[in-house]
Backbone bond lengths (Angstrom), bond angles and torsions (degrees), N, CA, C in turn:
res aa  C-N    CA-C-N  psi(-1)  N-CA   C-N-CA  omega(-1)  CA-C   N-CA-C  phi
1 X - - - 1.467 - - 1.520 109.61 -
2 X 1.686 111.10 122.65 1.431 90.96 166.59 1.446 140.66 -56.75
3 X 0.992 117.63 162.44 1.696 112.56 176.77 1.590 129.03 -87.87
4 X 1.657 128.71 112.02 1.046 119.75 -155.63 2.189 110.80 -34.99
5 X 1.280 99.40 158.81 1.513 95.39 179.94 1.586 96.07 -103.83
6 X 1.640 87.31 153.36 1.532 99.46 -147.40 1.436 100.79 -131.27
7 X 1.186 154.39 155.99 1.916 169.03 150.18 1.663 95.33 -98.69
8 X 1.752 97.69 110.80 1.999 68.60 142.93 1.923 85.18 -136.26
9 X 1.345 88.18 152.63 1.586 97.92 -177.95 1.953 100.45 -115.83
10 X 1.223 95.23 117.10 2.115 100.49 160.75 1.413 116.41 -75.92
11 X 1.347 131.66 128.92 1.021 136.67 -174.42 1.994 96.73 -128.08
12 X 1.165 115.61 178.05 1.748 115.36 -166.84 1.852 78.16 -124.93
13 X 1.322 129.94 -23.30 2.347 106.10 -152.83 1.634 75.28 -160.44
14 X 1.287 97.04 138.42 1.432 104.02 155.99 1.601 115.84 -66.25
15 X 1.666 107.28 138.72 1.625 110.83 -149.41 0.983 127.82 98.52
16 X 1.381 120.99 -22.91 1.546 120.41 150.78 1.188 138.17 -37.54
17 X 1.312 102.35 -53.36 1.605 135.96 -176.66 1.228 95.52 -54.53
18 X 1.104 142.11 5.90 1.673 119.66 -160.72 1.542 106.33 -108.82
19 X 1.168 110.07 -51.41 1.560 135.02 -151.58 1.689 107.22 -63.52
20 X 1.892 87.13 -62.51 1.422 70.58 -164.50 1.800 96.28 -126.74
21 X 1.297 104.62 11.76 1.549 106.29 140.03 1.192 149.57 -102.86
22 X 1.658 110.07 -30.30 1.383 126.30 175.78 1.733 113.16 -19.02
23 X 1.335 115.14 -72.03 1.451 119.41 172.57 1.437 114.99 -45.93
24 X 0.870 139.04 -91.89 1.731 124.00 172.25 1.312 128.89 -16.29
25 X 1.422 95.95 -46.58 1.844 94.14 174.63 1.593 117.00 -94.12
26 X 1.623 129.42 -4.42 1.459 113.21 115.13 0.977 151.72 -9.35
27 X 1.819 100.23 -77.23 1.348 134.82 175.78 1.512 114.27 -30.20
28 X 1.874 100.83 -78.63 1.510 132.90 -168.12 1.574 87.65 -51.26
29 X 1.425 126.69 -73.40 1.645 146.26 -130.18 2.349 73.74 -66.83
30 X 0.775 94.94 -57.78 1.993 87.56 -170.61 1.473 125.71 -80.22
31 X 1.720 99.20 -1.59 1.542 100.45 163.70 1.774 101.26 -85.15
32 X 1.333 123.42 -35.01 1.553 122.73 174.17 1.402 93.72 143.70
33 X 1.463 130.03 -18.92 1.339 139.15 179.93 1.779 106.08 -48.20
34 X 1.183 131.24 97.86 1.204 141.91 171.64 1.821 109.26 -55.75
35 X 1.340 96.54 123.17 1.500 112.56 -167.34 1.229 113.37 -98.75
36 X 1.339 152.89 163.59 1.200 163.19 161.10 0.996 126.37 -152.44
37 X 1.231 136.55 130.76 1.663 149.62 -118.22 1.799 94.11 -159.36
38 X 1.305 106.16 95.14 1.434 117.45 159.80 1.462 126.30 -80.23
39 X 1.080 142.56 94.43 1.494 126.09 173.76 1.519 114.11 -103.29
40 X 1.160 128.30 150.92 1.534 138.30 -165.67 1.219 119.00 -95.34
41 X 1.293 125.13 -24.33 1.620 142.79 -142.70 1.023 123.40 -138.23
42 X 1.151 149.47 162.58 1.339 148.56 150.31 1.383 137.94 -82.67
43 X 1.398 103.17 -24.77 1.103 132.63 179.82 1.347 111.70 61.76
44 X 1.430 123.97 78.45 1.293 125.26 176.89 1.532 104.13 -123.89
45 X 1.355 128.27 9.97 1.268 115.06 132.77 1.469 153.38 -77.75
46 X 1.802 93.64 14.66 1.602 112.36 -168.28 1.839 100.72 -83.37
47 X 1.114 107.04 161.06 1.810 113.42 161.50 1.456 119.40 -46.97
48 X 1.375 107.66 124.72 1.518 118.84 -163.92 1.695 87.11 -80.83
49 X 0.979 113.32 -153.48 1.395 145.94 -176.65 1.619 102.35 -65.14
50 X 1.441 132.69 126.17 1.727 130.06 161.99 1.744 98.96 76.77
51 X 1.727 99.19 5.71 1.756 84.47 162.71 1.766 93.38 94.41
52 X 1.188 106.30 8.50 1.492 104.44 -176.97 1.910 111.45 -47.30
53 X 1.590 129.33 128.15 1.377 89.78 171.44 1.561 102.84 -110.58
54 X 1.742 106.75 167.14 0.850 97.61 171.22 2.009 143.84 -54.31
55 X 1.360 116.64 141.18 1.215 119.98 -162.33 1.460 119.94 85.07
56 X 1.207 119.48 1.35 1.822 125.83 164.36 1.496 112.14 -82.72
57 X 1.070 117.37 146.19 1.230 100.69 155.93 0.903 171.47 -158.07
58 X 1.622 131.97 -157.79 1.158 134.30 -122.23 1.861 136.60 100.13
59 X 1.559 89.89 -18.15 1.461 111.29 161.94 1.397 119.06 -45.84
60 X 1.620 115.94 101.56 1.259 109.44 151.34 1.395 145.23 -124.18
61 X 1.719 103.53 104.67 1.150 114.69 158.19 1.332 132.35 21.72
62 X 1.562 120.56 -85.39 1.091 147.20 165.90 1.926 104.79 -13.24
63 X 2.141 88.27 -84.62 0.904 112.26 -160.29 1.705 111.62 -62.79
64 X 1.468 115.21 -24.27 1.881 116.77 169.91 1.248 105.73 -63.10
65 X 1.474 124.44 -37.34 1.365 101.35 -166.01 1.813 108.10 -92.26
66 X 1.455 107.14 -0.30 1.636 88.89 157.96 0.949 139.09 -71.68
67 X 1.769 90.57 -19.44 1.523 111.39 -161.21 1.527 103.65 -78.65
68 X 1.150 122.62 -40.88 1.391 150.03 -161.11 2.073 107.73 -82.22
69 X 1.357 91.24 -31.05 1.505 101.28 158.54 1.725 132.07 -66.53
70 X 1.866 84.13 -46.26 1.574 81.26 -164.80 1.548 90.53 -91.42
71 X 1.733 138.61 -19.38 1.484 113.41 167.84 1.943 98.91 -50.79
72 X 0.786 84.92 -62.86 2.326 98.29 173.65 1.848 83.62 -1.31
73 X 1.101 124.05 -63.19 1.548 126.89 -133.20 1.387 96.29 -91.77
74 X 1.502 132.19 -24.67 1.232 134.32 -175.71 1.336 96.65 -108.13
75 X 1.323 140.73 -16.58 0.990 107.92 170.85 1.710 128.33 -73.29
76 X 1.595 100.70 -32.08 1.421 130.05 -170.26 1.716 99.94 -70.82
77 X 1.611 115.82 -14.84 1.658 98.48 -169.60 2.419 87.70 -93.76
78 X 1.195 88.71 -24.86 1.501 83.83 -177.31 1.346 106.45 -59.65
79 X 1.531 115.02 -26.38 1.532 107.13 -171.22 1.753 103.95 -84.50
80 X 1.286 96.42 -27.93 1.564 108.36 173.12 1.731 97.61 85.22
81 X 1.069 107.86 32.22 1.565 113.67 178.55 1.571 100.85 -79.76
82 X 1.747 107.09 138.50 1.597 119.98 -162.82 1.613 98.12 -78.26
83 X 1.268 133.62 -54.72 1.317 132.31 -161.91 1.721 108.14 -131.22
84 X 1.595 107.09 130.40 1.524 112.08 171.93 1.786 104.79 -98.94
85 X 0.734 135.91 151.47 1.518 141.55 149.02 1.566 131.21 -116.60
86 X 0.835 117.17 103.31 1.719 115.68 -164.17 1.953 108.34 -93.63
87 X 1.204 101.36 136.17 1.706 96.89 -156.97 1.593 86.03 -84.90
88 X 1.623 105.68 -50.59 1.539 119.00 168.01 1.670 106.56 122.44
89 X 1.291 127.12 -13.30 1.127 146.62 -179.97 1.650 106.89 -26.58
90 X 1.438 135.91 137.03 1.834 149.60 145.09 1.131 103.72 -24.09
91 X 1.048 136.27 128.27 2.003 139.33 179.12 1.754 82.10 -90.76
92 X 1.250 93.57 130.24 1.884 104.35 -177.45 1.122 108.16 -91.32
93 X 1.526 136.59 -3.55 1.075 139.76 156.86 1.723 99.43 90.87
94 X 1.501 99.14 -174.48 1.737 103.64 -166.90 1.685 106.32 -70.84
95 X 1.044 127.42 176.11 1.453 125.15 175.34 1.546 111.48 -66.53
96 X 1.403 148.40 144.61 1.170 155.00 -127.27 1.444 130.21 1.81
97 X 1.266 108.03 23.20 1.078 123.38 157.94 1.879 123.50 -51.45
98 X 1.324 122.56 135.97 1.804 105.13 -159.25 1.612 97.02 -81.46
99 X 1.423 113.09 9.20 1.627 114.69 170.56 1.350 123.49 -89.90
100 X 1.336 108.71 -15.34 1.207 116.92 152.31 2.101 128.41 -49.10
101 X 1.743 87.69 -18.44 1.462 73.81 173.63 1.262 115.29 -118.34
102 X 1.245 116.43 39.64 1.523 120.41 -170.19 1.530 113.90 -94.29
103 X 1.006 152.36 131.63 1.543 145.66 -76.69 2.033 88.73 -124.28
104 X 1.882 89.29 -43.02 1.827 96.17 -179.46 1.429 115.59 -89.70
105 X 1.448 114.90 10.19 1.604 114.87 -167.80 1.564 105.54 -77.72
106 X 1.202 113.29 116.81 1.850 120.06 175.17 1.333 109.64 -7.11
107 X 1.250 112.38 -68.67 1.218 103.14 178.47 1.747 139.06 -58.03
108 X 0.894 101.01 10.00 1.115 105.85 -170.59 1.710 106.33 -119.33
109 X 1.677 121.15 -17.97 1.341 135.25 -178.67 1.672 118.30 -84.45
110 X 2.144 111.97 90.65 1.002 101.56 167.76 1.461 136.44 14.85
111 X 1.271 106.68 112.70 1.735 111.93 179.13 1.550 102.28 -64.22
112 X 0.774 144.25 -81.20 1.161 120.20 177.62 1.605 142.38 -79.38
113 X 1.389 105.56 52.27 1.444 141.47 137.19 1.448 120.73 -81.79
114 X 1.128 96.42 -46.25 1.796 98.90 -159.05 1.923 80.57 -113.22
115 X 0.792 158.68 13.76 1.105 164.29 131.53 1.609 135.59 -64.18
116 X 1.323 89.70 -33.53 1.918 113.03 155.08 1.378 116.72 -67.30
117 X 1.287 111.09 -38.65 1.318 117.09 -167.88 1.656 98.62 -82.76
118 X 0.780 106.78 -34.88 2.214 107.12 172.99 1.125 115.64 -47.90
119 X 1.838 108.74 -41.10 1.200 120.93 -135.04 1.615 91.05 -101.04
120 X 1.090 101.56 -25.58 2.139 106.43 -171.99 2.025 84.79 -79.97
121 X 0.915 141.45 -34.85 1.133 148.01 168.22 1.331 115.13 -49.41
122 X 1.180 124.59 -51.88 1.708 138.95 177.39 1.611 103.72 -67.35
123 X 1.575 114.08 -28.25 1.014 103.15 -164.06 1.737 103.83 -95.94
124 X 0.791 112.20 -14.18 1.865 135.49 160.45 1.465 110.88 -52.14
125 X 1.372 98.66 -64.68 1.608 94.70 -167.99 1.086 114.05 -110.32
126 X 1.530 120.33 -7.52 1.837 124.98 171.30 1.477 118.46 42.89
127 X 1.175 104.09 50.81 1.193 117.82 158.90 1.686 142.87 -50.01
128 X 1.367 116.96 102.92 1.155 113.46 -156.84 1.520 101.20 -67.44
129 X 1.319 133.40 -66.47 1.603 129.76 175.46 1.936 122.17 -79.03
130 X 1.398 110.41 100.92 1.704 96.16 164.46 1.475 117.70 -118.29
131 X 1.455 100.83 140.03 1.291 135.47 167.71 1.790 128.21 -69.58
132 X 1.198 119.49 90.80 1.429 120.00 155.05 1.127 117.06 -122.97
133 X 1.908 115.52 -164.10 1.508 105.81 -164.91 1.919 82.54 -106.16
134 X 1.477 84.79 -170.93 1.584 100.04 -178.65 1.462 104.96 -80.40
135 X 1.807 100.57 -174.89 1.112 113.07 168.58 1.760 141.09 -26.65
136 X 1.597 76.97 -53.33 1.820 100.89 169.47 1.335 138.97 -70.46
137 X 1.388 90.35 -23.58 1.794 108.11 172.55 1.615 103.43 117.34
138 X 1.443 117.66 6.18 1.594 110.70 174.60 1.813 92.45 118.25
139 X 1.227 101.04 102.77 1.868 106.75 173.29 1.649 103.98 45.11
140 X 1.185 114.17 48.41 1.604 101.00 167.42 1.547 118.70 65.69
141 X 1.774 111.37 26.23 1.081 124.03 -171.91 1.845 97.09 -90.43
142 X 0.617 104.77 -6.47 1.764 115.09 -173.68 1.837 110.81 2.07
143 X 1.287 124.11 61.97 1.304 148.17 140.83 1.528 124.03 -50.58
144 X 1.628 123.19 84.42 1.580 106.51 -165.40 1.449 116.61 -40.24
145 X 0.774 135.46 -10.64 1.419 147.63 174.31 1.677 128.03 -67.03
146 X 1.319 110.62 -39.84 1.182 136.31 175.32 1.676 114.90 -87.42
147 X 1.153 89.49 -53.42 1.506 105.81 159.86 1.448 119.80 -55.04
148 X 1.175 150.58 -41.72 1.321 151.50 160.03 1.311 118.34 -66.65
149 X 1.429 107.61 -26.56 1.682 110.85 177.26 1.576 98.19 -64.15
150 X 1.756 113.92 -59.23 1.382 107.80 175.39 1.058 116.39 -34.58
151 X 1.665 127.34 -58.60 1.556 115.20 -171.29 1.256 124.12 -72.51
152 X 1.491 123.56 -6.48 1.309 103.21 -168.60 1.382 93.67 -104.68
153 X 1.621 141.57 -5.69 1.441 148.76 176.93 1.067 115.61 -71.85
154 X 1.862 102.52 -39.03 1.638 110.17 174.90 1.585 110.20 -61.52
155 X 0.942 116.03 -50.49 1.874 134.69 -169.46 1.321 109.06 -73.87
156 X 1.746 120.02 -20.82 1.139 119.52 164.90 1.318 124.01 -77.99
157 X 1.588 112.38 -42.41 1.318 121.52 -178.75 1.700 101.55 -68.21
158 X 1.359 107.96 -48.44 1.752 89.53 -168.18 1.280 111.05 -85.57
159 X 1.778 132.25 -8.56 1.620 110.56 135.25 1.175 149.89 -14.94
160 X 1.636 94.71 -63.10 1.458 115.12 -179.39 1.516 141.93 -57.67
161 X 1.837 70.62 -50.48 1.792 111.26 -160.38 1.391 124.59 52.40
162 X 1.383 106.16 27.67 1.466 98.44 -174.46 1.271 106.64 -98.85
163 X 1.023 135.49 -61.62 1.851 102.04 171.77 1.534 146.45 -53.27
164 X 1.179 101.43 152.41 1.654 105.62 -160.08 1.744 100.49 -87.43
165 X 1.180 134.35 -31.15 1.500 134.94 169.50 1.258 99.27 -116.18
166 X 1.474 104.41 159.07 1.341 117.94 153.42 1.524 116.74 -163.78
167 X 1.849 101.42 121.69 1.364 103.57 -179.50 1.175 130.97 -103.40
168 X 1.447 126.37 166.36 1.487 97.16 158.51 1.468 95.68 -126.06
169 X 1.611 107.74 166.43 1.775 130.51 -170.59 1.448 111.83 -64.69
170 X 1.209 135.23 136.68 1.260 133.65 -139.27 1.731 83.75 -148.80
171 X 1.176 124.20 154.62 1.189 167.56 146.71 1.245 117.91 -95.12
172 X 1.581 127.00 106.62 1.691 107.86 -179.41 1.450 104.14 -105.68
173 X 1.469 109.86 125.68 1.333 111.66 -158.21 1.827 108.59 -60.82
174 X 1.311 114.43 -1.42 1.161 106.99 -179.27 1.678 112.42 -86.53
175 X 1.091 102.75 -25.12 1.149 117.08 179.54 1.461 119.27 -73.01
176 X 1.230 104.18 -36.40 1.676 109.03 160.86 1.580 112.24 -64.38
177 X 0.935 109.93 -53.49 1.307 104.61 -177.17 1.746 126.79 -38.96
178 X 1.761 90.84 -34.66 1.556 98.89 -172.97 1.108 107.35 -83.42
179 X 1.618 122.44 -26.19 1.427 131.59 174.13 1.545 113.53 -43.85
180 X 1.430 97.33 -55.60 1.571 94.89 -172.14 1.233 120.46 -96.34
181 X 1.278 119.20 4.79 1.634 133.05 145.66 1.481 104.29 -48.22
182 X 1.310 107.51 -70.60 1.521 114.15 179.85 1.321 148.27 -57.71
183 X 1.810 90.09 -13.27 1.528 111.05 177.79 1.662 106.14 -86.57
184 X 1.530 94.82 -39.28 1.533 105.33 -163.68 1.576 101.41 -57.17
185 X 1.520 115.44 -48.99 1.358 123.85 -164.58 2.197 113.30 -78.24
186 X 1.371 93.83 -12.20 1.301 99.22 175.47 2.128 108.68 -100.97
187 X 1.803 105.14 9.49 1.246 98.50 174.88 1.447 127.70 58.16
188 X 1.871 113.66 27.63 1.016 110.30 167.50 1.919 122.35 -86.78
189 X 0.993 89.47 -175.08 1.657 104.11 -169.36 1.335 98.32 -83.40
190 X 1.210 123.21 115.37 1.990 131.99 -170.89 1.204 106.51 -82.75
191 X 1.888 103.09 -30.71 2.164 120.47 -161.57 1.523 94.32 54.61
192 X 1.183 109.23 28.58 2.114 112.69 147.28 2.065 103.26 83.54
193 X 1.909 88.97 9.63 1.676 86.80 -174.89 1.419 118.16 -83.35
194 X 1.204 125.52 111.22 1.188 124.50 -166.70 1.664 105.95 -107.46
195 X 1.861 129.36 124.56 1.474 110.87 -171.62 1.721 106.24 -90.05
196 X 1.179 111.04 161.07 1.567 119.36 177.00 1.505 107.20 -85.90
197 X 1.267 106.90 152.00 1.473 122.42 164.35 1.887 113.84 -8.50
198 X 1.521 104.77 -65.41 1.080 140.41 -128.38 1.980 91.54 -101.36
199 X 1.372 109.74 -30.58 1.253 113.90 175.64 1.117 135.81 -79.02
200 X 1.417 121.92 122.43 1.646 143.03 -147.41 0.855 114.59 100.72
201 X 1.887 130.44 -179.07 1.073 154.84 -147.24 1.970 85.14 -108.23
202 X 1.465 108.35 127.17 0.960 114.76 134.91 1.575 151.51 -31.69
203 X 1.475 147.52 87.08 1.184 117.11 -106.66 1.277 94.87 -85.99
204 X 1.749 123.23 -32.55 1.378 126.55 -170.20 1.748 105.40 -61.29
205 X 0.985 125.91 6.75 1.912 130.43 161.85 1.385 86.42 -83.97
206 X 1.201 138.55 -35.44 1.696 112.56 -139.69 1.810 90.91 -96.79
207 X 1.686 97.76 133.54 1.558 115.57 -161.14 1.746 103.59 -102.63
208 X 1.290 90.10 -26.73 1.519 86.30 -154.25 1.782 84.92 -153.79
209 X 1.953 94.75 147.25 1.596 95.46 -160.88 1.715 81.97 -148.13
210 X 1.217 122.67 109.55 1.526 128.31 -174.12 1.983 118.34 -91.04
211 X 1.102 110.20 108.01 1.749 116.72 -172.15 2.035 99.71 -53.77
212 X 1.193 128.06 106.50 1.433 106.01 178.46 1.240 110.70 -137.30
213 X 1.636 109.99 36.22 0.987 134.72 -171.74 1.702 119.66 -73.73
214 X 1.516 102.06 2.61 1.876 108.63 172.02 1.900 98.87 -101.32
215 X 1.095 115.29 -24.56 1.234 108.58 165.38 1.603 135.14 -100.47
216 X 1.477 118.20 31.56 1.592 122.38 164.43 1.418 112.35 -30.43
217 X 1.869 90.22 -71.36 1.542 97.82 -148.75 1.963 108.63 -45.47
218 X 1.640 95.61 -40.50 1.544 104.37 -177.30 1.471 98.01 -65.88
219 X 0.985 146.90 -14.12 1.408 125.88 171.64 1.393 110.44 -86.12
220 X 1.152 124.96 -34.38 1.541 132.17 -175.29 2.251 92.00 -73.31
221 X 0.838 120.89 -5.77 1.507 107.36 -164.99 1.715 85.89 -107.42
222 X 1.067 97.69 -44.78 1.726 101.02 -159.48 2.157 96.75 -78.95
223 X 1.309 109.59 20.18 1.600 116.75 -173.51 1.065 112.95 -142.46
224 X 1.772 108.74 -2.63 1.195 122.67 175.30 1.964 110.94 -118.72
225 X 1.265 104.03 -2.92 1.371 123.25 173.20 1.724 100.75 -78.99
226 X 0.937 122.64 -39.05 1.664 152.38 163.62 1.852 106.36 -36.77
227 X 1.422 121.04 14.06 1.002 137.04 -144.14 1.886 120.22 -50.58
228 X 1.586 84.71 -43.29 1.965 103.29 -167.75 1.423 89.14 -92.58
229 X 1.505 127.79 8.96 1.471 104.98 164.98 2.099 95.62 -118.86
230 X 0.688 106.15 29.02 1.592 112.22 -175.07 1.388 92.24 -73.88
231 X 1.091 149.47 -7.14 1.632 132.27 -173.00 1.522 99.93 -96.42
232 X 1.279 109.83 -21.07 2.341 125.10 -170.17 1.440 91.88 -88.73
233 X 1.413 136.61 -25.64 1.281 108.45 -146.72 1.668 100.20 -113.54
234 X 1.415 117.22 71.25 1.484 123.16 -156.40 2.289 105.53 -50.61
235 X 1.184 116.27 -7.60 0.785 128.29 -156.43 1.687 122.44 -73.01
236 X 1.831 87.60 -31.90 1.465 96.60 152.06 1.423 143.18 -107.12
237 X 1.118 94.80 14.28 1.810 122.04 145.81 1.969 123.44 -45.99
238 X 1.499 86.41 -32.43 1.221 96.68 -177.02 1.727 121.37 -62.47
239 X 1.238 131.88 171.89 1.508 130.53 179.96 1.482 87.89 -89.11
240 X 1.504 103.36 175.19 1.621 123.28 -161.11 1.538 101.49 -84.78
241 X 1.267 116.41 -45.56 1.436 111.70 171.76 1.830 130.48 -60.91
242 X 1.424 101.12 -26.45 1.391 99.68 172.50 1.367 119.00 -86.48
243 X 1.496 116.73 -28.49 1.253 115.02 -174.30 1.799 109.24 -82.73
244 X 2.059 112.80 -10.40 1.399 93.61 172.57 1.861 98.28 -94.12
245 X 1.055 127.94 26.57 1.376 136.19 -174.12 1.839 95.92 -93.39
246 X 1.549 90.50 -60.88 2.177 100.21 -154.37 2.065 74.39 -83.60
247 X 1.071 141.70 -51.99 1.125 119.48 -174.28 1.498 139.33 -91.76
248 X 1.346 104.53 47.08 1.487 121.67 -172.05 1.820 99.89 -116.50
249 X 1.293 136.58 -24.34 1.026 141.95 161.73 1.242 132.32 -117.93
250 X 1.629 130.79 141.35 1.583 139.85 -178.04 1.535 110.60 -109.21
251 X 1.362 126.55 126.57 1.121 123.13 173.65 1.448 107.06 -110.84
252 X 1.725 121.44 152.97 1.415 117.68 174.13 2.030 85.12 -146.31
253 X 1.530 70.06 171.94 1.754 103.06 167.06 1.648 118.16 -106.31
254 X 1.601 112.02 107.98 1.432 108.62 174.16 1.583 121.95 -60.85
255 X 1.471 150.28 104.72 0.841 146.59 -163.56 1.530 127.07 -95.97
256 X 1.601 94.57 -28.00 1.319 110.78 -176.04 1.749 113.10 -146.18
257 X 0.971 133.93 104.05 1.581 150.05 -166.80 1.448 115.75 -94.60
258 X 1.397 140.59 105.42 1.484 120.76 165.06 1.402 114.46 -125.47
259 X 1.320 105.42 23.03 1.449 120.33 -179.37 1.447 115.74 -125.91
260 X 1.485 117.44 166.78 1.644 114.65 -179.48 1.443 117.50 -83.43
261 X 1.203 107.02 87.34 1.994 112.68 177.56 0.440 106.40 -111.88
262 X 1.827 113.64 166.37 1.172 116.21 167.29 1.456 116.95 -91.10
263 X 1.605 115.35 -178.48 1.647 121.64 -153.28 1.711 97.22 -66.36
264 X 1.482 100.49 -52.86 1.472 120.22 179.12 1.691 117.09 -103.11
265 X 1.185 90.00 117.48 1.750 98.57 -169.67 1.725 119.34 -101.71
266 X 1.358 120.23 156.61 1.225 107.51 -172.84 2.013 96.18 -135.68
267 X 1.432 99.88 -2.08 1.291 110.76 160.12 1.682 113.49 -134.62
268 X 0.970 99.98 142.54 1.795 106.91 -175.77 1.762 105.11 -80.61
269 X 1.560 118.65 -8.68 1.466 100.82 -168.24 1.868 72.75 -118.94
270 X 0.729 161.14 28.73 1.708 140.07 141.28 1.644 110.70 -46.46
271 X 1.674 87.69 130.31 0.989 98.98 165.88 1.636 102.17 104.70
272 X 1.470 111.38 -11.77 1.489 123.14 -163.22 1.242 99.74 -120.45
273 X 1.351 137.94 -23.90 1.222 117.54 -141.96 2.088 99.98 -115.86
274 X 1.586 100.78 -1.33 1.517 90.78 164.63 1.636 99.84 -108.86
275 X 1.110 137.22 22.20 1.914 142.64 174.02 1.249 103.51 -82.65
């Protein structure tokens, strides 16, 4: 008997899931494709309450990452994603951040510790396609956080071996480019972020580019459920036309292939879904 077909996507903070997965795991969860939603973190380095940031104070910890959980729960029913799994991991906070050296922060927890725990997970739901970011943490986003998700997904998947693809989320730098062509000229609010040369996915990496353009609005709800981090996420700042423009398509990098696809994909389970 084949084995139901399965999504599981790794994410590092609740809110991840949105950006540059949200649409796919829409997608999959309403074609019948059973979804699964890994997150690593707690996210208790996000903005407390009034924009609090972390290390001011009065910051508590504690209380962001409940907060950051239970948006977690509304955002994930907008996506209509079937299963969450929470690893439970310290959000290590931004890079030199002094939380970075705190003893339980993800980043800091043996890869294969927190890599076992993926992997007893994979072996649960046997997932034919998984999703993390690259090396860098997602387009040269290099977040210790993101960055460890990569390593412990990599070490999980080739533990296992049970999935047949595995990508990670891609940025095609061309596509940025047009983004902020389009932002600039529609006079949105940047919050002073300007990208480098060098930032995004190279486009000749990018394998596979997913149409998920019937599910925006649910990505914009399930990123807007995301509420106490709404001041970080300049993205919905944007006007209505650009954001159903940059959020109507997902690009990734195929990393690992054991099925007959093609080079350039416009579905991530081809090749899987008559096996």
């Amino acid at each position: 008997m084949n084995r139901q077909l399965t999504l599981m996507v790794v994410h590092a903070h609740p809110d991840d899931e949105c950006l540059s997965t949200g649409g796919i795991l829409a997608r999959y969860t309403e074609e019948g494709i059973r979804t699964v939603l890994v997150t690593c973190t707690n996210g208790e380095q996000g903005d407390d309450q009034g924009g609090l940031k972390p290390g001011e104070p009065g910051h508590d910890d504690e209380a962001v990452a409940r907060r950051r959980l239970g948006e977690l729960q509304e955002s994930i029913a907008h996506l209509g994603i079937d299963h969450l799994e929470l690893l439970g991991y310290r959000d290590s906070g931004m890079v030199g951040w002094e939380t970075n050296n705190h003893p339980e922060a993800f980043a800091n927890i043996p890869v294969e510790t927190a890599a076992a725990k993926l992997a007893a997970l994979m072996e649960h739901y046997r997932p034919q396609v998984v999703i993390t970011y690259d090396e860098t943490g997602g387009s040269g986003y290099g977040h210790p956080d993101h960055v460890q998700a990569h390593r412990i997904t990599a070490a999980a998947v080739e533990r296992t071996g049970i999935p047949d693809k595995f990508y990670y989320t891609a940025i095609p730098r061309s596509a940025i480019k047009r983004m902020f062509e389009m932002m600039r000229d529609s006079g949105a609010d940047l919050g002073g972020f300007e990208p480098s040369d060098d930032f995004g996915t190279p486009d000749e990496r990018v394998t596979s580019v997913i149409d998920v353009s019937p599910y925006v609005e649910r990505k914009l709800k399930a990123l807007q459920a995301h509420e106490s981090q709404g001041e970080n996420i300049f993205l919905l700042r944007m006007p209505e036309e650009a954001q159903q423009q940059v959020f109507s398509h997902e690009a990734f990098e195929r990393v690992l292939n054991k099925v007959d696809a093609p080079k350039h994909e416009e579905d991530l389970f081809a090749g899987l879904r008559d096996t």
